[in-house]
Structure formats: C-alpha cells, structure tokens
C-alpha positions in Angstrom: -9.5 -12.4 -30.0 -10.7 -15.9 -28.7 -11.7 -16.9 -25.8 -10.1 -16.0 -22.5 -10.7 -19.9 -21.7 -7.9 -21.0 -23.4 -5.9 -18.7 -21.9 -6.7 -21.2 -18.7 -5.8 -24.9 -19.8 -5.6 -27.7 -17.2 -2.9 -30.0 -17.5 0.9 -31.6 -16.5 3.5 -29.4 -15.6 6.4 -28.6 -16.2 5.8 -26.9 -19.4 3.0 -25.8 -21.6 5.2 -25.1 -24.3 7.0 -28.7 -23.9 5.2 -30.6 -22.6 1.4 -29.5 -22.8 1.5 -28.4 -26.2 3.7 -31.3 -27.9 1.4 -33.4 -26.0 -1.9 -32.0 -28.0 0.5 -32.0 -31.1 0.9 -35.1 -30.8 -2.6 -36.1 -30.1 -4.0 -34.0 -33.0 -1.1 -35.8 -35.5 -2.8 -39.3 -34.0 -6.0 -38.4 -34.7 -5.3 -37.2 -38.3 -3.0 -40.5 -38.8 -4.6 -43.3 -36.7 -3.7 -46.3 -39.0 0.0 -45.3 -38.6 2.5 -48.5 -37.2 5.1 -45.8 -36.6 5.8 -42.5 -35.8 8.6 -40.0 -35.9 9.2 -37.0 -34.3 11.7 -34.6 -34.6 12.1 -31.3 -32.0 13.5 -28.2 -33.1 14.9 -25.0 -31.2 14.1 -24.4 -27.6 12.7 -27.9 -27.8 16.0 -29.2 -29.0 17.7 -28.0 -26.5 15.5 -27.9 -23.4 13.2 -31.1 -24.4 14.4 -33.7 -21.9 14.6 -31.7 -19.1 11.0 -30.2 -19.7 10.0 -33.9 -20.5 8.7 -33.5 -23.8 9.5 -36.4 -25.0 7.7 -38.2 -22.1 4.5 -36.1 -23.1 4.7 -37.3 -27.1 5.2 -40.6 -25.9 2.3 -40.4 -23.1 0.2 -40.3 -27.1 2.6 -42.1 -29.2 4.0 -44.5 -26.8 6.6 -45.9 -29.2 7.1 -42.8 -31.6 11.2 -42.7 -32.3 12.1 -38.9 -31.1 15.1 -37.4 -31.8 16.4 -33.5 -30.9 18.0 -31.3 -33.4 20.0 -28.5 -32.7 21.6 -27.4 -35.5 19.0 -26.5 -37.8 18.3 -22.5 -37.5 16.0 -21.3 -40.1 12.7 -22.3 -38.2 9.2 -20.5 -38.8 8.7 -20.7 -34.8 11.7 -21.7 -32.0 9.0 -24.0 -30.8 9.2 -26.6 -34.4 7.9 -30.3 -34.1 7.7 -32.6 -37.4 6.1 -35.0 -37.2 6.2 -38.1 -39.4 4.1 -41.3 -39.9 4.4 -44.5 -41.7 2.7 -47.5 -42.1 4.4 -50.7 -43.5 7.5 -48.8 -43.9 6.4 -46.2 -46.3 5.3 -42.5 -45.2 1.6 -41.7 -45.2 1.7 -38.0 -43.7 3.7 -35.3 -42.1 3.0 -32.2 -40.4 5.0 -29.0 -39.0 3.5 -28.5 -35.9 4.2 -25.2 -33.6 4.3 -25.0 -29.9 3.3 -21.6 -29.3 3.3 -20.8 -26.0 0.2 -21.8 -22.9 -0.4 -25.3 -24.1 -1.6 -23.6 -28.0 -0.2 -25.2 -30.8 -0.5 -23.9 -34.4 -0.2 -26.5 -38.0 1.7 -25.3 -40.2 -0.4 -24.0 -43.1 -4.0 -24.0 -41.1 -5.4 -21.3 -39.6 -6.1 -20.9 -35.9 -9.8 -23.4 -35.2 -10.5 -21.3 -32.0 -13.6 -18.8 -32.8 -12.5 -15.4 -32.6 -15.5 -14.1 -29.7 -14.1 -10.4 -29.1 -14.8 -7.7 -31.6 -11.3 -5.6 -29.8 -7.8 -7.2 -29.8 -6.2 -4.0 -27.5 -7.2 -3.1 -24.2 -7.6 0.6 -25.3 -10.3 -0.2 -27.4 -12.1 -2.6 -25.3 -11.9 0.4 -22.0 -13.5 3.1 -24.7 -16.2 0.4 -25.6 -16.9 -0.3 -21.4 -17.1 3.5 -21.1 -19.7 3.7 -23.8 -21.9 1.5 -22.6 -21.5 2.6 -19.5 -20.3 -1.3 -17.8 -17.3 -2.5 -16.4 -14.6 -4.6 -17.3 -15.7 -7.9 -15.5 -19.4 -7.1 -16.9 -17.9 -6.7 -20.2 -16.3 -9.8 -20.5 -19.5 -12.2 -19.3 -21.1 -10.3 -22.1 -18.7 -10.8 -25.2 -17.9 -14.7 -23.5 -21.8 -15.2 -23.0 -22.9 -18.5 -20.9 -21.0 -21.1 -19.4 -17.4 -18.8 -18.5 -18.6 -18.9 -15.0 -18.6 -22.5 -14.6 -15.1 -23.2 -16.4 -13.3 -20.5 -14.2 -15.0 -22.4 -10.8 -13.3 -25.7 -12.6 -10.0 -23.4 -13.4 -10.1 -22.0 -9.9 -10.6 -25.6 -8.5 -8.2 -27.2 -10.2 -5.1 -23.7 -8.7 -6.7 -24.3 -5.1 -6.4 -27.9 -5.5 -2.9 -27.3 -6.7 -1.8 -24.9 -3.5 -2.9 -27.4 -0.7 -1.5 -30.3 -2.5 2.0 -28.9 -2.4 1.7 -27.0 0.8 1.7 -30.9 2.1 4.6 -32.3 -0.1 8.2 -32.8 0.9 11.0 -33.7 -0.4 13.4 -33.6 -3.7 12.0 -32.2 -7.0 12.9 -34.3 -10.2 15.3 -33.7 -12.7 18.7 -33.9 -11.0 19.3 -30.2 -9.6 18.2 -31.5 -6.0 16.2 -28.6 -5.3 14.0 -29.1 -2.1 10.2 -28.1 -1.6 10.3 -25.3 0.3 6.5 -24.3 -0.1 5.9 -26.1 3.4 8.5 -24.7 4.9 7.5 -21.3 4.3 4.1 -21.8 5.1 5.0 -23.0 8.9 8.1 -20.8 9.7 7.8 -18.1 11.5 10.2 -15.2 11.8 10.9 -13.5 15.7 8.3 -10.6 16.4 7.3 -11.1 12.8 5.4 -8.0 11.2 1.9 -8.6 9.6 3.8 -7.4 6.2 6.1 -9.9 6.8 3.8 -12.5 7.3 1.7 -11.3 4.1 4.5 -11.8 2.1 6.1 -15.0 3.3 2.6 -16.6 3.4 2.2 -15.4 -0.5 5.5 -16.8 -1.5 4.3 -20.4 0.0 1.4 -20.6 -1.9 2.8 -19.7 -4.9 5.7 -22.1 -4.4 3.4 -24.8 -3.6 1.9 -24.4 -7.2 5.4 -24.0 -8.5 6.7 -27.0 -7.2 3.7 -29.3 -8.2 4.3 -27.9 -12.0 8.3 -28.9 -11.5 7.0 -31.9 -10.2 5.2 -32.4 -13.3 1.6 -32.8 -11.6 -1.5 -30.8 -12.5 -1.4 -27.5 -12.7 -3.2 -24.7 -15.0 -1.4 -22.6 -17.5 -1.6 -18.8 -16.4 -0.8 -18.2 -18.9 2.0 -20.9 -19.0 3.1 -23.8 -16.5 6.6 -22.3 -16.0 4.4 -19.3 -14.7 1.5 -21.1 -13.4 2.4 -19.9 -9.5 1.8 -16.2 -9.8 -1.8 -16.2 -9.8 -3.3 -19.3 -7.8 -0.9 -18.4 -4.7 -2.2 -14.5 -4.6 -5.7 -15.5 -5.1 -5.9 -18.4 -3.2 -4.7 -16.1 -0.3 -7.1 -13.3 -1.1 -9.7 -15.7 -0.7 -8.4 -18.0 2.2 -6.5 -15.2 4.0 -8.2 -11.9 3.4 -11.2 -13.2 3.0 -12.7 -12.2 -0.5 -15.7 -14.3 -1.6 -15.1 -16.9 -4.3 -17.4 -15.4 -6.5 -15.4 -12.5 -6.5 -12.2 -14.8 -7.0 -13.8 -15.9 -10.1 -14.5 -12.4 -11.2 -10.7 -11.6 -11.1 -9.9 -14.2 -12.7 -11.8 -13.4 -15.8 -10.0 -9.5 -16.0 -6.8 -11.7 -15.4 -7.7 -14.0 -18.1 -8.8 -10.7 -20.3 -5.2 -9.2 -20.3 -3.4 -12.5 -20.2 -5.9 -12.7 -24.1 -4.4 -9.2 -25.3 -0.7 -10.0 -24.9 -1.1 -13.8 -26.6 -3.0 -11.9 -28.6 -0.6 -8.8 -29.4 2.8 -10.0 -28.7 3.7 -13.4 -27.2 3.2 -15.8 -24.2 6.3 -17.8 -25.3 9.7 -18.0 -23.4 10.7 -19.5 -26.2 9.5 -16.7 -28.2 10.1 -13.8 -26.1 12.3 -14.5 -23.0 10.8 -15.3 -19.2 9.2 -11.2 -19.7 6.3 -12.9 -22.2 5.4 -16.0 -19.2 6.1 -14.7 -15.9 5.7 -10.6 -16.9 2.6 -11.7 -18.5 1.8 -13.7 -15.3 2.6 -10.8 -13.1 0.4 -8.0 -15.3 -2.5 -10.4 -15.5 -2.5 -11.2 -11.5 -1.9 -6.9 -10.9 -4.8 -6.5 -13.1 -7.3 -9.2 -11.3 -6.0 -8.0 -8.1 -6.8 -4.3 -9.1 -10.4 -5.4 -10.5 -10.8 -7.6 -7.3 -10.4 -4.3 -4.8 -12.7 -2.0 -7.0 -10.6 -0.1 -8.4 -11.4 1.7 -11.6 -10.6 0.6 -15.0 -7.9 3.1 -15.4 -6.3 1.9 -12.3 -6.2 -1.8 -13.8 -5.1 -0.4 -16.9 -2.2 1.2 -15.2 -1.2 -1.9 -12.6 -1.2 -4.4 -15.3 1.1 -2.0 -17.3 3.3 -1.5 -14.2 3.5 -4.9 -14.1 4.8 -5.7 -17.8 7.0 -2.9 -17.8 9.0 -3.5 -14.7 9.7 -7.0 -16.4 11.0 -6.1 -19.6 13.8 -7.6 -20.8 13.1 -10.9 -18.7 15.2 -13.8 -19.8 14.3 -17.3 -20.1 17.4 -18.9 -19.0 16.3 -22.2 -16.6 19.3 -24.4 -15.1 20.1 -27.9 -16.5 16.6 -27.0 -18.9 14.6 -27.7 -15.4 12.0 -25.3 -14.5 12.9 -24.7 -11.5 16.3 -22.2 -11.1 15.1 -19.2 -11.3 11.6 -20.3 -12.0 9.7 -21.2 -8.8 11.6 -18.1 -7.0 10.6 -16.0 -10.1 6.5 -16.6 -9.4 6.9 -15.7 -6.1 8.6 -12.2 -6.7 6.1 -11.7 -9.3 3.6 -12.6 -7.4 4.7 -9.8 -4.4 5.5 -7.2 -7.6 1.3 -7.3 -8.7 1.0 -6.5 -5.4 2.9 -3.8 -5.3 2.0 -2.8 -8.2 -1.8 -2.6 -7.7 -0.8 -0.3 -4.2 1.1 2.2 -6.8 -1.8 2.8 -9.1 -4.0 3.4 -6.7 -2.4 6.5 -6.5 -0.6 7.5 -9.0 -2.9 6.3 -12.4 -3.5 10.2 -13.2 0.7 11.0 -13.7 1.0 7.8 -16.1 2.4 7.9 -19.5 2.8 5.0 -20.7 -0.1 2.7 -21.9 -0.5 -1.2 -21.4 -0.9 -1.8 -24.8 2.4 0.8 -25.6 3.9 -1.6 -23.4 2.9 -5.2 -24.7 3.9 -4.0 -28.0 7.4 -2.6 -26.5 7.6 -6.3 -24.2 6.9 -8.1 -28.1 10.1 -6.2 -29.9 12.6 -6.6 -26.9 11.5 -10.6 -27.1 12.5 -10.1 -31.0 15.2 -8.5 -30.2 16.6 -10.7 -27.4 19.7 -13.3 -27.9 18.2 -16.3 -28.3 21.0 -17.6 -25.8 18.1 -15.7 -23.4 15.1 -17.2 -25.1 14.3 -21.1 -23.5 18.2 -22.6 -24.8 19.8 -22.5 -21.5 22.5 -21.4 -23.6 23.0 -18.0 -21.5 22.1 -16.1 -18.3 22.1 -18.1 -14.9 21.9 -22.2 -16.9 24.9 -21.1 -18.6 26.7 -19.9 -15.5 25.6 -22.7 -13.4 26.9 -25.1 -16.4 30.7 -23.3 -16.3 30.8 -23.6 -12.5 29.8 -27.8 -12.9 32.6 -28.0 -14.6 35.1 -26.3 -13.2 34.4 -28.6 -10.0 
C-alpha cells in the first residue's frame, strides 16, 4: 500500500474525482506536452454525464485554459467510468495522446503506466496489519509512524489545518450555493439555533451536523477543502474532529493521531475495493468516509484494536448498497445531508463496539471486499450518472411543473 498521505489531498471542491483529479490529468498531460498550441479533451462516463455540474471542465481549463472539451455519452466500453483523452497538437497535426483515469480521491491512473506512488506498507488488509501490531507488541497509531517514518506528523498538522480552516470558514458564510438548485447554507444556521429545553444529546448532535455542513458547503462552493477520502465526502471527518477537539476537548496531538488510523483504513479500502462513486456508488466515498471517521474516533477514545476493527466495519456495512445519485450532477442533494448522517452513524458506531466487539462476525476486510462487489454489481444509473435514485426523481418532477 502507499502512503496514507495521499489518502489526504488538499484542494478545490466540489469533486476529487471531477474536478481534483481531471485537474492533475490535465496538469501531468501539460507537463508531458508543453510545446502543444492546442489541446483536446474528451470526458467519458460519469464525467460525461456529471462534468459541468462538478465543474470539470473549469478544472481542465484552470491548466489548459483554451483546451476544446467536449462530453461523450454514448460510448460504453470504457476501462474506468472515470475516462479522459486527452489530445495535443501543434501546428495542426497531433503530437501525443493519453487515456487518463480519474480514479477516485484526487488519484488518477495513465493508461498503460503503473501507479508512481512507492508502495511503503508490507500489508494491504487490515487483518494482517492487527496480527503484525500484536506481534510486536505496538498499537495501531504506533504502527503506522513506524511503516510512514518521518515527516507524517507535520503533513497531517497541514491536513488538519487546512479541515479546521475549512469548518470556521463556512460556519461564517451565508447565502446561495452555486449551480442552480438554490440550496441555502445552513451550516450557520445550525450552529446558532437552539431548540427549547434542548438536551445535551441534542446539542451534540446538531452541533456535529454544523460543522460538517460547514465543510460541506465550502466543497459545494467549490473552495478548499481536503479529500477524506473524496471532496463529495470531505464533511464526515473535519466536523467530528474538529468538535472532539474544540468541543470535548481532546488535544490536537491526539487529533492528529486519529487522523492517521483514519487515514490507515481510508488506504485498505482504495487499496482493496474502491473510493470511487463513479466506481462503486456513494457506499465507496461517504461509507468509506464514515468507517474511516468510526475508526479514528475509536483510536481517539482508547479503545482497543479489536474495537476499531469492529466500528470501522459497522460503519461500511450499514452503508452498503449506497448510491451515488446527486441532483442536477451538483454535490449537494443528498450529499451535504449525507456527511452529516455519517458523520452521527461513526459515532454511534464507535458507542456499539465498545460493547459488543466480542459477538461480531463479520470482519472489516469481509466487508470492504463485500462493499467492492455490490459497487460492481450496482446499476450504473446508481453510480455518479444522475441517471437514477433521487437526480432522476427530482428531474421527472422539473418537468412535470
């Protein structure tokens, strides 16, 4: 496996798959055709389909300002649902093309190269790395400063950073989001509302949900956000945190900590399965999101390795099946409401196992692999096309008015 950093990338919402990753496509494409006059681009699948309202072809262009972009969506046989071609040309004749794939968090993939990122972990599956921490005696945190070595700390204080930054910059935005669904901020509202006689519970969770909408908001808004793993999930993790920290009281330090275990299982299921909407329905980004923040909430509380095990696999499972299905291509219906849910579910995820870890059958990595063949399996309709589910519904009802 590589790194757990690149599971953490910093960049412009709404989408790491759309807009992040054709962005470093397109970027790696310059750099390998820099005396090009003109480029052409040429955006398969779920980018065909859900490009302009992700704004990928703002992110190509933010690199290839005058590159001609066009959207198919006919063509079926694709090697990934995320498929860019690029082409370039210079005094009208073509110097170079490239296949490039958008796989999911901001990662991209050229067709025919293999993957540049070192592979740093020995283990790929979390069953293997808990039987290597129990042999040397270590725990799950101290195993991954080990395999990452020096210099993990300081990215995951820029990571962490750049989510708190995030948080308090939409906590203090108003207004309409972009993109034509007219969707008001809500992320300040929640945070200063107040229900009658309102129970600490209550306030837990509402305070939660504004954090995490805050984040969610800024990515619709297509400001800076980090991938965790993805933008369209990016809420899940900064808004529990950042009120672990801010509201409970945890020690940044210890922030940090969970955010490498987060980072760890966020690394098996890219690694094992998928991180890809596109690929695998809205149970790969924001169940992914949700069994990464259950497992760095887990870590973050002491609990044992067994118990994170078990709240990250809680986690997955009770989001199998997930689709991927945003409104007008937007990520925003059901997306920012999504991150907040899952946000609340880790939660209540890492209160069951703190109890009930010994009576488990199921393991995580029994359930990544399970998460990876119902993505396979799902309609692709449900995968990132806003062909089906709630964009297809809201779609009949515009025009039936």
């Amino acid at each position: 496996m590589r790194s757990i950093k690149s599971v953490y990338k910093i960049g412009n919402g709404p989408s790491s798959s759309h807009t992040v990753g054709p962005y470093n496509a397109a970027k790696h494409f310059l750099k390998e055709y820099p005396d090009a006059d003109t480029f052409h681009v040429t955006l398969y699948g779920s980018l065909a389909f859900t490009g302009e309202g992700h704004s990928t072809g703002k992110a190509i262009r933010t690199v290839l300002p005058n590159a001609d972009i066009s959207f198919n969506k006919t063509e079926e046989d694709l090697p990934h649902p995320n498929t860019m071609l690029f082409i370039a040309e210079k005094g009208g004749q073509e110097i170079g093309r490239n296949r490039i794939f958008s796989v999911g968090g901001g990662s991209i993939q050229i067709e025919g190269e293999t993957a540049e990122e070192e592979c740093i972990y020995s283990f790929r599956y979390l069953s293997e790395i808990l039987e290597e921490c129990r042999k040397q005696n270590i725990t799950l945190k101290d195993y991954i400063y080990q395999t990452e070595g020096e210099g993990l700390k300081e990215y995951l204080k820029e990571i962490w950073d750049a989510m708190k930054t995030a948080v308090e910059r939409g906590l203090k935005a108003e207004g309409i989001l972009p993109g034509g669904l007219n969707v008001s901020r809500k992320a300040k509202t929640l945070f200063e509302k107040r229900c009658y006689n309102e129970s600490s519970d209550v306030t837990m969770n509402r305070i939660i949900a504004a954090y995490v909408y805050a984040v969610s908001e800024e990515n619709a808004s297509e400001n800076v956000v980090v991938t965790a793993p993805t933008c369209g999930s990016c809420g899940v993790i900064p808004g529990l945190f950042y009120y672990m920290q801010y509201d409970k009281g945890f020690p940044e330090e210890e922030i940090l900590d969970a955010l490498a275990v987060a980072g760890l299982i966020g690394n098996i299921i890219r690694t094992n399965a998928s991180i890809s909407g596109a690929e695998c329905g809205c149970q790969a980004e924001i169940g992914s999101a949700c069994s990464m923040a259950a497992a760095g909430l887990a870590s973050l509380y002491g609990l044992e390795m067994d118990k994170i095990e078990y709240a990250a696999e809680i986690a997955m499972e009770h989001n199998l099946g997930l689709t991927c299905d945003p409104v007008m291509g937007l990520v925003q219906i059901p997306c920012i409401e999504r991150n907040s849910v899952a946000a609340l579910r880790a939660v209540n995820c890492v209160n069951i196992s703190r109890f009930l870890s010994e009576t488990r059958k199921i393991s995580f990595d029994e359930v990544v692999e399970t998460m990876y063949i119902t993505g396979k399996d799902m309609d692709s309709r449900y995968k990132e096309t806003s062909h089906g589910g709630l964009a297809a519904m809201y779609e009949h009802k515009s025009e039936l008015q």
